[in-house]
N, C-alpha and C positions, 0 to 999 in steps of 0.2 A: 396618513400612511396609505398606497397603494393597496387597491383591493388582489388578492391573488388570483391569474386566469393562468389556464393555459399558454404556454409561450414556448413551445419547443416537442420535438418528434423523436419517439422511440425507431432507428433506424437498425436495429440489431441488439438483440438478447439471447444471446449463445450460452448455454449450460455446459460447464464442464461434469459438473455431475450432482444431481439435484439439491445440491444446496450453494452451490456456488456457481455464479455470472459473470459475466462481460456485457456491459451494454453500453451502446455507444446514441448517442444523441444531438439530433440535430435544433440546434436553433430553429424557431419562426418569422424569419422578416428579423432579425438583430443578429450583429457580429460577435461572435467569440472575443473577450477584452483579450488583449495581453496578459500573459498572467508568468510567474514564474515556476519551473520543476518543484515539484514539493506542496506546494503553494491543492488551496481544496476549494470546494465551494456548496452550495446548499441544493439539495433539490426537494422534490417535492409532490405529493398526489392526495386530492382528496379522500377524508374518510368516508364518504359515501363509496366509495369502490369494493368491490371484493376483495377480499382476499385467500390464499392457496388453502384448499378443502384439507389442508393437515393442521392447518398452524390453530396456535393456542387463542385463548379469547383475548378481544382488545388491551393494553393495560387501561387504566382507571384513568390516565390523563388524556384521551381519545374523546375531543368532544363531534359525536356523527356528525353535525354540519360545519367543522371544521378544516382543514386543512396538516397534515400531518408534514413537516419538513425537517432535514437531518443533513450533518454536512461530511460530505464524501470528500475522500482524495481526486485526485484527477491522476489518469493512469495517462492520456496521452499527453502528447508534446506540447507545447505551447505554439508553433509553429504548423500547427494543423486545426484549419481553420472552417473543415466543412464539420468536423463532429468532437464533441465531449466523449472521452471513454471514463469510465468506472469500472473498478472490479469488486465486485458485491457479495456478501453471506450472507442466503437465508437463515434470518432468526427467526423462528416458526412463534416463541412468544413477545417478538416484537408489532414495532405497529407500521412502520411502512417498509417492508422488506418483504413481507408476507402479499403484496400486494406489489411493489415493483417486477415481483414474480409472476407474475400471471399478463403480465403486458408482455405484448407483441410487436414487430415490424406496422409503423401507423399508429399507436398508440400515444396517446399523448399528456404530456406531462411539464410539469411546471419547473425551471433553474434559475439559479440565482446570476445574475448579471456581475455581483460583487465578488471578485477571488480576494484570499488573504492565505497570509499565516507565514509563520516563521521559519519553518521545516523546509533551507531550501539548502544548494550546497553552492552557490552563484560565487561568493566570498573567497573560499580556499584557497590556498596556498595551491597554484600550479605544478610542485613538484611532492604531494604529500602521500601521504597511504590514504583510502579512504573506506573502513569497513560498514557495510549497511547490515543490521541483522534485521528480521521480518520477522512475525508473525502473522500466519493466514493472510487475510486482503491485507495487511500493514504494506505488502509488497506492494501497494498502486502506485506510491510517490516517485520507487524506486526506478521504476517503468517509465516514469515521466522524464525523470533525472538520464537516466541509460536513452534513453530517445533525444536526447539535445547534449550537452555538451560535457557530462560527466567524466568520459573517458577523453582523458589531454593525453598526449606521446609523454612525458613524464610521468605520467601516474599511475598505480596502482589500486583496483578498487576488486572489494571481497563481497559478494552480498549471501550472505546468511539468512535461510528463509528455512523458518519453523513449521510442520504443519505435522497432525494427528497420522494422515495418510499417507500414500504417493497419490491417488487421486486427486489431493487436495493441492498440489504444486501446479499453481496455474502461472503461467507464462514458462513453463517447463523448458519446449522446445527450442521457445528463440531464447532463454536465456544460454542452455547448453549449445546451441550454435556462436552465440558473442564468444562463449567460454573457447570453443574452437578456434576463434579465427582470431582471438585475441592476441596470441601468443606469452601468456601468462598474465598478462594485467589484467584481466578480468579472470575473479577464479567464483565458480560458481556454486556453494554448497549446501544442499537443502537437505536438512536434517529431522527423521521422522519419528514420532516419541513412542504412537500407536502400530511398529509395522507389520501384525500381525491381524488386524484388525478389518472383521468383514473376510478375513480370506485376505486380503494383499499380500502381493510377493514385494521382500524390497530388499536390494543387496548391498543397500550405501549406508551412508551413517546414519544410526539409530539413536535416540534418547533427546535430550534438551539441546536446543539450538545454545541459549546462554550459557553451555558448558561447550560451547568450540575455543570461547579465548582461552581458558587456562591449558589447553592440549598444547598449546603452542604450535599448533599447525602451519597459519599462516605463515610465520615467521619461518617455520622448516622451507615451505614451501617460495616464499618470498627472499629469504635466505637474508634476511635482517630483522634486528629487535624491532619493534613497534613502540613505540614511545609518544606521549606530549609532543616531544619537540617534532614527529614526522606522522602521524597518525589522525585522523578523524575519525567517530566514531560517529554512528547515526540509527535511532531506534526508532521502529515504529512498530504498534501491537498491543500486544497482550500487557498489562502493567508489571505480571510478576516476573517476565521478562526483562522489562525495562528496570526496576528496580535491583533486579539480581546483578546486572552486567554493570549497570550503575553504581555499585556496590564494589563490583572487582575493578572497575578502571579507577577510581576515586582512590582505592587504595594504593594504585601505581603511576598517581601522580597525575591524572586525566583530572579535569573539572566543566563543568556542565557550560553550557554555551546559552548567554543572554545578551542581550541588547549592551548592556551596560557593562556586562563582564564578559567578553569572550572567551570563549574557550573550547576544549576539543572532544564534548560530548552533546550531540543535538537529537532530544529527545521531540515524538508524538505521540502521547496515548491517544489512542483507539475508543476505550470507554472510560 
C-alpha cells in the first residue's frame, strides 16, 4: 500500500459562519480524474496537526502518528479541473474537521485520486420531475449535479434543503438566483426547524424539510401529481430525514433505487 504524503493545496477556505466551510483544493503535479455529479472522494490530514482551540478531545480511534481520512462529497463540477470544492461542518467532537478548520490559503493536505459512488442523476429519464431534499452539507452533491447537467429544457427539479438556521443555508445566493432565471423548473426551498434561534430573523418556511412532500406543494406549484411514473426522488443528510421521506414515498408507490433494481428513490447517508 502507498505510504500517505501530502498531494494537493488548500487554495481557499471561506467560513460562512463558524462552523460551516467551503474549501476548495488544488492538486499537486496530478490531474483531477473524471468523476461524475454526486459521485465523493476521501480526503485527508495528519494527526499530528492541530486542531481549533474549541473542539472536544480526540475520539479513542486517533492513533497521533497516524493519518486521519474521511470521504466528502464533491460540491463542484466535474468539468472544473484546476480545484476540488467541498462544503464542510465543523464537528468540534470529531477528529478531522476540527483541524480542516484551522488550515488556510497554502496549506496542505492529502486527496484521494479514486472518486466513487452511486449518488448520481446521469441515468434519468429526460423528461422527469426530479426532487433533491438536503440536509446541512447533504447539499454538496446537489451543487455538483445543478453545475453540469441536471437542468434539461424538459425538466423540473425541486431542491429541498433543511437547516437549524438561515445562516446555515450555504449556497443561498446562487441557488435563489438559478430559482430566478429558471422560470419555474427550478424551485428553491430551504426550510428552517430552529428559526428563532441565536436571534435569526427568518420569514419562509419553518419546521422539517421531510414534511414539505405531504403539503403538496410542489405539485400546487408544478400544477401536476408527482408519481413513480414521472418523479425522482434524491436524499442526502441526516438519516432521520432519509428514513421519514423514505417512509412516505414507499407508501405511494416510490421504491428505492439499486444496481439491480431500479427505482425512483436514491438515497446518501451522511453518517
Amino acid at each position: 500500500m502507498a505510504e500517505t504524503t501530502f498531494n494537493a493545496t488548500i487554495i481557499q477556505n471561506d467560513f460562512m459562519n463558524p462552523d460551516l466551510f467551503i474549501m476548495k483544493i488544488k492538486p499537486d503535479g496530478w490531474d483531477i480524474p473524471d468523476f461524475k455529479p454526486g459521485q465523493y472522494c476521501a480526503i485527508g490530514l495528519p494527526a499530528s496537526l492541530p486542531r481549533t482551540a474549541d473542539a472536544g478531545p480526540d475520539p479513542a480511534s486517533v492513533q497521533p502518528d497516524g493519518w486521519i481520512k474521511r470521504a466528502y462529497s464533491i460540491a463542484s463540477a466535474p468539468d472544473e479541473k484546476k480545484a476540488l470544492e467541498f462544503y464542510v461542518a465543523l464537528v468540534k467532537e470529531g477528529a478531522l474537521t476540527p483541524r480542516l478548520a484551522t488550515l488556510r490559503p497554502g496549506s496542505k493536505i492529502w486527496v484521494s485520486n479514486k472518486f466513487t459512488g452511486m449518488f448520481t442523476a446521469d441515468e434519468l429519464p429526460e423528461e422527469c420531475n426530479i426532487v433533491l431534499y438536503a440536509t446541512g452539507t447533504g447539499l454538496a452533491p446537489y451543487i455538483s449535479m445543478l453545475h453540469t447537467d441536471l437542468m434539461r429544457p424538459k425538466r423540473r427539479v425541486a431542491l429541498l434543503h433543511g437547516v437549524r438556521r438561515p445562516a446555515d443555508l450555504g449556497y443561498r445566493e446562487e441557488l435563489e438566483a438559478l430559482q430566478r432565471f429558471s422560470r419555474s423548473r427550478f424551485l428553491y426551498i430551504p426550510v428552517i426547524s430552529r428559526p428563532t434561534l441565536a436571534g435569526s430573523m427568518w420569514s419562509g418556511r419553518t419546521g422539517y424539510v421531510q414534511d414539505v412532500w405531504q403539503t403538496r406543494d410542489l405539485e400546487t406549484m408544478w400544477e401536476t401529481k408527482l408519481t413513480p411514473q414521472n418523479t425522482h426522488v434524491f436524499m442526502c443528510g441526516n438519516p432521520a430525514m432519509i428514513e421519514s421521506v423514505t417512509k412516505i414515498l414507499v407508501a405511494e408507490g416510490f421504491t428505492e433505487h439499486s444496481r439491480r433494481a431500479p427505482g425512483q428513490i436514491h438515497v446518501e447517508k451522511y453518517w
